[in-house]
N, C-alpha and C positions, 0 to 999 in steps of 0.2 A: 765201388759205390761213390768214392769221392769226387774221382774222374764225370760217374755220371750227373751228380748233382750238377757239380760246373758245367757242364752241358746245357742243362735245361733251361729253356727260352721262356720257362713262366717264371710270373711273380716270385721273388727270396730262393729262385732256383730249386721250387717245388718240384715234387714228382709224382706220376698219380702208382699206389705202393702195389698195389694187384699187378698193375703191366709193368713197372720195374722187374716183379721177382721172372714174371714169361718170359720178357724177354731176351733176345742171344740163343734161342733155344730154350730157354728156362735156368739159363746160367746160374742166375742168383737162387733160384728154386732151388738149385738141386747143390750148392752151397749149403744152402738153408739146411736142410736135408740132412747133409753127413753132418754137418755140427750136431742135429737133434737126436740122431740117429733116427730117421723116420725114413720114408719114402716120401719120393716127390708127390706120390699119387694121393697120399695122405694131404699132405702139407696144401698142395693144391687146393686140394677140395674144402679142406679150412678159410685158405685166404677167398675162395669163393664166397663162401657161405657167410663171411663178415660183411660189413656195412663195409663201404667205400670209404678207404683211407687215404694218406698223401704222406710222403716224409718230408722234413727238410731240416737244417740247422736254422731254428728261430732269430738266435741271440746274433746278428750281424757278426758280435768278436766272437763269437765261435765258430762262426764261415769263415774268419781270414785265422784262425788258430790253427783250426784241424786239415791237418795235410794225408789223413787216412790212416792214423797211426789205428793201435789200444786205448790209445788216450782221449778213450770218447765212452757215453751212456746213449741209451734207448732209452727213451721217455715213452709215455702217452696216458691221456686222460679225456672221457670223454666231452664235459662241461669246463667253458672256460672258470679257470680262477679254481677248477676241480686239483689235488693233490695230486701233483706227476707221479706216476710207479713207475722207475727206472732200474733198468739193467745194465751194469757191465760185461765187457767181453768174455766173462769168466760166467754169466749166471747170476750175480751174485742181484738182489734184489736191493734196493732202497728208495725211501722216499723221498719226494725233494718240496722245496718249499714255493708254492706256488706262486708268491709273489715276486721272489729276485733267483735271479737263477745260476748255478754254480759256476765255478771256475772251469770246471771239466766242461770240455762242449760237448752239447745234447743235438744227437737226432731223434725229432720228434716224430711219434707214427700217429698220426691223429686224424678226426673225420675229417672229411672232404669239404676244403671250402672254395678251391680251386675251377676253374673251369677248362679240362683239359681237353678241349676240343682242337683241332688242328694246327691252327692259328691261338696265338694269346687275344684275348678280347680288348684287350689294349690295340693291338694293330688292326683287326678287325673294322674297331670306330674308326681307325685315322684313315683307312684304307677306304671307307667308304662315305667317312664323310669328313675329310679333310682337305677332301680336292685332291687328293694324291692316288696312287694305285697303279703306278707303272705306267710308262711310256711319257716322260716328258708332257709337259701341262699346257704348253704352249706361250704362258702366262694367264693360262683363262683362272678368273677368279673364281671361289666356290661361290656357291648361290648364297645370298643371306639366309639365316637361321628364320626358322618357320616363328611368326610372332604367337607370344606367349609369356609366362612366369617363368625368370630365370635365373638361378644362384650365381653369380660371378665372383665371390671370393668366402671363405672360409676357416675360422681357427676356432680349436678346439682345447682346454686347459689341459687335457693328457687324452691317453689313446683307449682309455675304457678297454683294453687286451690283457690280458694275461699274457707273461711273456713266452709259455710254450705255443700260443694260438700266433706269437710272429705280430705283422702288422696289422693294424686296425683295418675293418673294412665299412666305412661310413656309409651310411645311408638316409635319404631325406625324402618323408614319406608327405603326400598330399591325403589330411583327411577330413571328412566331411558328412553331412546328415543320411543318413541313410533310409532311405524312403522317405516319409516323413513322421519321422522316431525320434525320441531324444539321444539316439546312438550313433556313437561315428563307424562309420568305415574307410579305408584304404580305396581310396581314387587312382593313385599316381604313386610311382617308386623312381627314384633316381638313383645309380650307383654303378658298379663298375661291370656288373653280370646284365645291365639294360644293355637294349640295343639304341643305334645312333643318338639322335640329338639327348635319347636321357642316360647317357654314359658319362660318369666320372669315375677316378678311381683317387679318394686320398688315402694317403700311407702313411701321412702325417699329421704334424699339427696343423701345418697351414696349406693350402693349397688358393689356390686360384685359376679360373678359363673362365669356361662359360658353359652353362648344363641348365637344360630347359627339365623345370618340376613339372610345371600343367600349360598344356597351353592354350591361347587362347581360344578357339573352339572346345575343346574340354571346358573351361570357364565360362565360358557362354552357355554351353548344355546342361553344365554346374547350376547355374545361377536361376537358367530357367525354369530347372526341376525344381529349385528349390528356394523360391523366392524369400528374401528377407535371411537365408543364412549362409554363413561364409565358413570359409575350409580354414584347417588349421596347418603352417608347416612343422612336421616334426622328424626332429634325428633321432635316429638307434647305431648302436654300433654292432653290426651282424654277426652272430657267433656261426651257424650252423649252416641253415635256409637265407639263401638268397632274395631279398624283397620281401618277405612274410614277416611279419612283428611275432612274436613269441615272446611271451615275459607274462608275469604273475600277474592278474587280472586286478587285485586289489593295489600292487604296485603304481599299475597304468592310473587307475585311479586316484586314487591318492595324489598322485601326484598333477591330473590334471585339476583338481579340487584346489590344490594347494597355489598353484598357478593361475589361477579362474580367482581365487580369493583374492590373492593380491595384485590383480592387477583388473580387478571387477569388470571381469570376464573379458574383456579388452585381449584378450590374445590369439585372435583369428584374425584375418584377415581377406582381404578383397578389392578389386579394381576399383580405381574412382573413376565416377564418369562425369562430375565435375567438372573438367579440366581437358584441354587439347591433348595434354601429355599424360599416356598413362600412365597411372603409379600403382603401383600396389602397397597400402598401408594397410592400418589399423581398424580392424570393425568385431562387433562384439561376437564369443560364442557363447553356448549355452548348451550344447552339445557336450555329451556329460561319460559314457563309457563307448571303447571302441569296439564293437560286436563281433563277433565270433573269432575271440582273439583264444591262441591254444596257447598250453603251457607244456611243456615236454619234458620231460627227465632228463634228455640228453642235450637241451639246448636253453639258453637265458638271454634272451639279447640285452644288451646295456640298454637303459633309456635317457639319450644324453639330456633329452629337451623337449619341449618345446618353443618355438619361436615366437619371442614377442616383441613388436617394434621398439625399436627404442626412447622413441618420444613417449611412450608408456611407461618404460621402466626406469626413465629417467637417468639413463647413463648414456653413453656415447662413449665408440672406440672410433679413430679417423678409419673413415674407406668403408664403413659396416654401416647396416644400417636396422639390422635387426638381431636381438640376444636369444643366445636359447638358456631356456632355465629349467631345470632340473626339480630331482626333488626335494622339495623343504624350499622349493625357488634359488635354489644356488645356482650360480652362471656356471652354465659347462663349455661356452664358449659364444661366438657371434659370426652372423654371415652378412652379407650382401644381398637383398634383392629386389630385382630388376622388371617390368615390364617391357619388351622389347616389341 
């Protein structure tokens, strides 16, 4: 198992747990197996009938700890910040503390947040739009990025994870009036499960490149549907669903109430056409709940923010140019962005 993890060419050296146990013939199956005293056919038809899971060692110093001893636990839980039930080598059951995580290193067997498609989706983007992908470039330059709404740098005050769910996986959603409602919807998604120009992947606090939100046909078709109103940027940090917001309906609320209050509704924005050089600032929303947002048993996404300029919030970090503020308006960190 150990051997395998270090193997694997995804993210924290993930594995997807269904096709570990197949394959070699079903090696680890039928491991599995005589330990339980079951049969494979049994055991099988169990890991089928589960949701899609992935293991890995979360805690970084438990990747460079465990060399494949005893000296390790099986976790899993389905909801981030949910109470791990772990096992030792022997059976033996205990809990662990959701918030910091033991000495002992843990492999975590938990849902699927990975994308184990052939290729990591990280080389996928650079492969196809990087200018690179095999056979010498020539020096030909890549083409400029398609003009649009673009993030260029990013920090966030902590990683909104629980430490068995591993790294954070940010996301920066475009949203806006829907039909014409007083209710937002989901336009745009950027984050590490997009393809091309709307792929990023931060694992950290800070990250920086360049990663187009909407661009500008999107904004254009935006604006014409819907004259007189502007989209809002907002982060989540994704526990479960890739690009889909999931979180407590009066959550969402609340907190864009709280955000809309203090900063009198000032926290959308929109292109200025004003000016030779586009910019994207500050214009007012009014736009009040996001529509047909689900809430799940098995999933919560964090809600880092909202983004609201900073000539509004009246702070200033160097290189950033807009805050995101959380709920009760606390800063859960600040980005950069760009009209390109």
């Amino acid at each position: 198992m150990r051997a395998e993890l270090d193997r694997s060419p995804y993210r924290e050296h993930k594995l997807p747990f269904q096709r570990f146990l197949a394959a070699d013939g079903g090696l680890a199956l039928a491991a599995l197996a005589r330990g339980a005293g079951r049969t494979t056919t049994e055991l099988a038809r169990e890991a089928d009938r589960a949701i899609p899971l992935e293991m890995y060692l979360p805690v970084p110093a438990h990747r460079r700890a465990w060399t494949g001893g005893p000296d390790v636990l099986v976790a899993t839980a389905i909801a981030d910040h949910d109470v791990p039930v772990a096992f030792d080598v022997h059976g033996s059951r205990r809990l662990l503390d959701p918030e910091h995580p033991p000495a002992t290193p843990v492999i975590a067997v938990v849902p699927v947040e990975t994308d184990f498609s052939p290729k990591p989706s990280a080389l996928i983007a650079c492969l196809e739009y990087c200018g690179g992908g095999g056979g010498g470039g020539g020096g030909v330059s890549p083409p400029p990025p398609p003009p649009g709404l673009y993030m260029t740098k990013a920090h966030f005050v902590e990683d909104f994870e629980g430490w068995l769910k591993g790294s954070p996986e940010f996301e920066v959603h475009i949203l806006g009036q829907k039909g014409q409602s007083d209710s937002l919807t989901d336009y745009q998604c950027a984050g590490e499960k997009q393809p091309g120009t709307y792929y990023f992947d931060q694992n950290d606090l800070d990250w920086s490149g360049s990663v187009m939100l909407f661009s500008q046909s999107q904004l254009d078709a935006y604006n014409a549907a819907h004259p007189g109103q502007n989209v809002r940027v907002f982060v989540v940090e994704d526990d479960d669903t890739a690009c889909e917001i999931k979180a407590n309906r009066d959550n969402l609320g609340n907190l864009f109430k709280a955000v809309d209050a203090a900063y009198k509704a000032a926290t959308a924005g929109n292109q200025k056409t004003s000016t030779l050089v586009k910019v994207f600032t500050q214009a007012n929303a009014f736009q009040k709940l996001l529509s047909a947002i689900a809430s799940f048993f098995n999933t919560n996404d964090e809600l880092v923010g909202n983004a609201v300029e900073d000539a509004v919030v009246g702070t200033t970090y160097p290189g950033y140019n807009w805050i995101v503020k959380g709920e009760n308006t606390v800063t859960n960190g600040w980005i950069r962005l760009e009209m390109k």
